[in-house]
SEVEX-876757 format. One line per 4 residues: number of its first residue (from 1); for each residue y, x, z of N, C-alpha, C, CB. Coordinates in steps of 0.2 Angstrom, whole numbers. Atoms other than C-alpha are relative to their C-alpha. Glycine has a CB too. Layout:
N
NUM = Y X Z Y X Z Y X Z Y X Z | ...
# end
This chain:
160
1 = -6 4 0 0 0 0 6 4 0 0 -5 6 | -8 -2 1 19 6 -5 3 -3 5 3 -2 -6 | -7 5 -5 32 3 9 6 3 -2 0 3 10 | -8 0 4 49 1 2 4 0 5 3 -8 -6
5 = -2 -1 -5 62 7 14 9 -2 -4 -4 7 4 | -4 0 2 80 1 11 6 7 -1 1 -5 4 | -6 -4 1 95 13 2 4 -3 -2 0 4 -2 | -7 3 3 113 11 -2 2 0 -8 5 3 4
9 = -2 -2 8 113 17 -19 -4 2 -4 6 5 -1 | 5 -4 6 104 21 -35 4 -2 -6 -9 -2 -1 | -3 -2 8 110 27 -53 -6 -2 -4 3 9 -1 | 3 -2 3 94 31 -60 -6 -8 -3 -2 6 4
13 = 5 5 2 78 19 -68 -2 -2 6 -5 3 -4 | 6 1 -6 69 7 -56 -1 -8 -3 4 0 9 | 4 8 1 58 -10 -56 5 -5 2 -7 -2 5 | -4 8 -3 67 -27 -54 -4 -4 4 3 -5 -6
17 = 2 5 -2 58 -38 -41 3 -9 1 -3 2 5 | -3 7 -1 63 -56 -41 -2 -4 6 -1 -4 -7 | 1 0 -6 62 -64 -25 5 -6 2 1 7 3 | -3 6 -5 64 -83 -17 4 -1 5 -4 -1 2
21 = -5 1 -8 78 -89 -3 -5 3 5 3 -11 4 | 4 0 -7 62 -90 8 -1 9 0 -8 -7 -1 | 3 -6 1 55 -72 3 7 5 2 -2 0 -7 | -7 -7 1 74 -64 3 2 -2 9 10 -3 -7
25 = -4 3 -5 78 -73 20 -1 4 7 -3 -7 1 | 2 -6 -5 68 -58 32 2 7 -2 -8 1 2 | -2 -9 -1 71 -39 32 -8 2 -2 2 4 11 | 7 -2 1 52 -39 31 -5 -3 -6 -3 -1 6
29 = 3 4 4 41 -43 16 -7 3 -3 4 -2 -5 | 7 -4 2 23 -39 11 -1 -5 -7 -9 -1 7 | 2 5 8 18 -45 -9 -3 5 -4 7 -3 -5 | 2 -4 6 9 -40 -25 2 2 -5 -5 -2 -2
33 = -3 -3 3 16 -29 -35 -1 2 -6 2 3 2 | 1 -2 8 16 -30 -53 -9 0 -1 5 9 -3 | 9 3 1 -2 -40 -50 -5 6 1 -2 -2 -10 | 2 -6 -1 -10 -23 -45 0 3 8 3 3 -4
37 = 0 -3 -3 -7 -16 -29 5 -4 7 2 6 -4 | -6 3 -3 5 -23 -12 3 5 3 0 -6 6 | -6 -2 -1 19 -17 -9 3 -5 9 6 -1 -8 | -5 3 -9 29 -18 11 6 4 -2 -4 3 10
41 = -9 -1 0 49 -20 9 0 0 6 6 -6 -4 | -1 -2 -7 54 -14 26 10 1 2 -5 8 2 | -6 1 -1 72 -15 34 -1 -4 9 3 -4 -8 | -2 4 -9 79 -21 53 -1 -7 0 9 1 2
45 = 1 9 -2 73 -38 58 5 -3 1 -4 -2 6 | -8 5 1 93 -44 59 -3 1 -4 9 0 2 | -3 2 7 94 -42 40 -3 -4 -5 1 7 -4 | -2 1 5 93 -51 26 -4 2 -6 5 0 -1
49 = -1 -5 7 87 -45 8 3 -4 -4 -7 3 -3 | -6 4 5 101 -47 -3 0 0 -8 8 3 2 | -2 -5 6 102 -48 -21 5 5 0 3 -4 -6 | -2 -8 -1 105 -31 -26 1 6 3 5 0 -1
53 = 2 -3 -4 98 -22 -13 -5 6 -5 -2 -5 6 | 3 -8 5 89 -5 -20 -4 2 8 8 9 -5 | 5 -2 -3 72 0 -10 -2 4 -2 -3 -2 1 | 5 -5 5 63 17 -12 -6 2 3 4 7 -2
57 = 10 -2 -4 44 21 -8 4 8 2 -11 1 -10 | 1 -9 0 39 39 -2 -1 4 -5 -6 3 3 | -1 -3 6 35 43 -17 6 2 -6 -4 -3 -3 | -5 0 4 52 39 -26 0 -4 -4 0 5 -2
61 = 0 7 4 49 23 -33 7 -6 2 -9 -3 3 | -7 4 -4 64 15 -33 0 -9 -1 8 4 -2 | 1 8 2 63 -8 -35 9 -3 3 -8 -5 6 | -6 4 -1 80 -18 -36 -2 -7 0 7 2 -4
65 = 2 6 -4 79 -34 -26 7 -5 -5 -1 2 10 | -4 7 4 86 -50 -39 -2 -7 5 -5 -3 -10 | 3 4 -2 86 -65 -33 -3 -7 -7 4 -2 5 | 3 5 5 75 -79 -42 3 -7 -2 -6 -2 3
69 = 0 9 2 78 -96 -50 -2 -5 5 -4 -3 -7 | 2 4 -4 75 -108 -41 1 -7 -1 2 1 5 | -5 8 -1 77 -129 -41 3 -1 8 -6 -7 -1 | -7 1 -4 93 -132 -32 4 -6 -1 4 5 -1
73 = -5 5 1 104 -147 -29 7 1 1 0 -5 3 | -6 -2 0 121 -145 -35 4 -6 1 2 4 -7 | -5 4 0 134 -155 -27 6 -2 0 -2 -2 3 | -6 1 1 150 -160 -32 3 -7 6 -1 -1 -9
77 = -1 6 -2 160 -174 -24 8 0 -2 -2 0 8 | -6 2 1 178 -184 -29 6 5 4 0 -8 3 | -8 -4 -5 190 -178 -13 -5 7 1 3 -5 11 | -1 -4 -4 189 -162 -4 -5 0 6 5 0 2
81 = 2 1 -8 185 -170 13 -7 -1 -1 5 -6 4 | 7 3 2 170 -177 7 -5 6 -1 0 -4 -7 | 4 -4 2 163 -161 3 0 3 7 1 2 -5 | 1 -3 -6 166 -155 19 -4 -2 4 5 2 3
85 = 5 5 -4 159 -170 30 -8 2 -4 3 -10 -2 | 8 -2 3 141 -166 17 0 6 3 -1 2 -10 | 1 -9 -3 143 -146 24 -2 -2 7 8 5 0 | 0 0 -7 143 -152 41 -6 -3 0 6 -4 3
89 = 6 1 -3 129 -164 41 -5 5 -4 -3 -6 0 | 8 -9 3 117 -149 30 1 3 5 2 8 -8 | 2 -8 -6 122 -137 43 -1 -5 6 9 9 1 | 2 1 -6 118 -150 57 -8 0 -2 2 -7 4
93 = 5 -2 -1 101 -150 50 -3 7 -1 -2 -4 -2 | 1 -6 0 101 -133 48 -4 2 -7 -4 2 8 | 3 -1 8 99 -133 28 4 7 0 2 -6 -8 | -4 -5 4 104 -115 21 3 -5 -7 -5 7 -2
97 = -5 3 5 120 -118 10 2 3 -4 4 -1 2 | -6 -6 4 128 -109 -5 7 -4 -1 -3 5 -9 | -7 1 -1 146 -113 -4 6 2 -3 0 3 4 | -5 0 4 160 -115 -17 6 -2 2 -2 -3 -5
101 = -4 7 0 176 -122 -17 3 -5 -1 3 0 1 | 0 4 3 173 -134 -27 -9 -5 0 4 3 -6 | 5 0 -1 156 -136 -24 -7 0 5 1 2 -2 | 4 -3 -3 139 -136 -14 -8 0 -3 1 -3 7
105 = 9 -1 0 120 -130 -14 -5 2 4 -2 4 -3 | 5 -1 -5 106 -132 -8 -8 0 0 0 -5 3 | 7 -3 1 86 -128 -9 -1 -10 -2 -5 5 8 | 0 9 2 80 -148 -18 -4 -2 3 -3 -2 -7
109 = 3 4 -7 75 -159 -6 -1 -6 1 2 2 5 | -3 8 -1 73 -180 -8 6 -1 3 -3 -4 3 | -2 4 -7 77 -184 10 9 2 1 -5 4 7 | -10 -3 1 95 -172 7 2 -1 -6 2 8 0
113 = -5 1 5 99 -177 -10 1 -9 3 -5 1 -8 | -1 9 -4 98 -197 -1 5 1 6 -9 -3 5 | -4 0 -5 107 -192 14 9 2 -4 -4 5 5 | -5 -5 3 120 -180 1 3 -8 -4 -5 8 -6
117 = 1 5 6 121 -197 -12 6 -4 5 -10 -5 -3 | -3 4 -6 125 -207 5 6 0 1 -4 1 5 | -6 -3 -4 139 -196 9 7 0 -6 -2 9 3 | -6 -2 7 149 -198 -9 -3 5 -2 6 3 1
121 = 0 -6 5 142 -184 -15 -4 -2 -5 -2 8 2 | 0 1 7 139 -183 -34 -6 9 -1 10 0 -2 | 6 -8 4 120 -170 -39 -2 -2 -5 -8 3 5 | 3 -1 9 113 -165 -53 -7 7 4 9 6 -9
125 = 4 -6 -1 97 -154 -50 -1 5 -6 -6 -3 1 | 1 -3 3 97 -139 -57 -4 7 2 5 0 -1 | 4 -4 -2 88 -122 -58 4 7 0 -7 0 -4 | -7 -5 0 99 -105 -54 -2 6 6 9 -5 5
129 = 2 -2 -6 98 -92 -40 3 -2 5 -1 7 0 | -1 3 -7 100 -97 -23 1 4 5 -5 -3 2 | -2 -5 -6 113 -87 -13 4 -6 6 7 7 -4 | -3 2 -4 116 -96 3 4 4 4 -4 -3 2
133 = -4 -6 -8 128 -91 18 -3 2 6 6 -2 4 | 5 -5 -6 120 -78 31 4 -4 4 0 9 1 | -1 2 -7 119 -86 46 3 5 6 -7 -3 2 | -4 -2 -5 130 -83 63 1 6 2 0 -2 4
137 = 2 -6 -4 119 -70 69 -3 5 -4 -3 -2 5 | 4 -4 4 114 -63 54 3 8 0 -1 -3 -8 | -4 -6 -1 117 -43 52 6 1 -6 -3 6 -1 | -5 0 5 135 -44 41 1 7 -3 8 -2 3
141 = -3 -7 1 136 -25 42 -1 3 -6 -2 5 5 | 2 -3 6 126 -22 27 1 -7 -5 -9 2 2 | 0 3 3 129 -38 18 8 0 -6 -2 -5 6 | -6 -1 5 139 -39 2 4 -7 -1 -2 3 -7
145 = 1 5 0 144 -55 5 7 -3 1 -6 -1 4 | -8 0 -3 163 -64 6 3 -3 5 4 -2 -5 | -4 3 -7 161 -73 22 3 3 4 -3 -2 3 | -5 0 -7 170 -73 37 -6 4 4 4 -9 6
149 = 4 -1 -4 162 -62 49 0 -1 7 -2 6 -1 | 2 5 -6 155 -71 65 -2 5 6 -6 -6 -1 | 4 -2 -5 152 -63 81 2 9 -1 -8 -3 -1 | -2 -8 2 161 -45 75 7 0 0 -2 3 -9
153 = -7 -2 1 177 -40 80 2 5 5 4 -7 0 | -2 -6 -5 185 -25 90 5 -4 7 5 6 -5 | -3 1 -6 190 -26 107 4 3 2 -2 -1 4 | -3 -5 -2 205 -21 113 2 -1 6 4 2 -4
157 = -3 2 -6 213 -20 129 4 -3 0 2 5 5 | -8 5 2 229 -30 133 5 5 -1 4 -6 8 | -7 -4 3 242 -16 134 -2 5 -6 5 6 6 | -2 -4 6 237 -9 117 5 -6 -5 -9 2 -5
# end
């Protein structure tokens, strides 16, 4: 078995793996690799694997991590507000979200396109890759990603 260990950069040739929300969603992943052999992607249990992450073996094998197509519901809605009230109940049930400003997505799901429909919002199922927003506690440090970062900020005394 090949263990893929995360790096920050590569210029040179390497494999593309393509890789599900569910599959990108740990630091940790065991799978068969190019139908032959498994491969273990390894990285810090906070992180994430992000599209465009670059792993290399011991050997020097280097795989850049895509993310996959997927079916997704893309939801549009009339106002603004309406799309925010839909954000709010997804994240009360704790759907992962990708996040527009004109827009939202979500992994295709009846019970949430019914609840989504309910709320004003306006889907269309489609198939796309599926970048939701890292959660609260996820590791930001390594993430390329243009949210707000939660739970990170410098402390400073009062008479600075």
């Amino acid at each position: 078995m090949l263990t893929f260990k995360k790096i920050k950069y590569w210029e040179g040739n390497c494999q593309k793996i393509f890789l599900n929300h569910e599959q990108r969603k740990s630091g940790r992943l065991k799978l068969k690799y190019k139908d032959r052999e498994d491969i273990f992607i390894t990285g810090d249990r906070s992180e994430v694997i992000l599209n465009g992450d670059y792993y290399m073996s011991g050997s020097g094998s280097v795989i850049l991590i895509e993310s996959a197509k997927e079916k997704l519901l893309h939801i549009e809605t009339r106002r603004k507000i309406d799309l925010l009230k839909i954000a709010y109940h997804l994240g009360n049930r704790h759907s992962p979200i990708q996040i527009n400003h004109s827009w939202l997505r979500i992994l295709d799901d009846p019970v949430l396109t019914h609840i989504v429909q309910g709320l004003g919002g306006v889907t269309k199922s489609i198939e796309d890759a599926f970048e939701p927003e890292l959660g609260a506690y996820a590791n930001h440090t390594t993430a390329r990603a243009s949210g707000a970062l939660i739970h990170q900020f410098e402390h400073k005394k009062n008479d600075e």
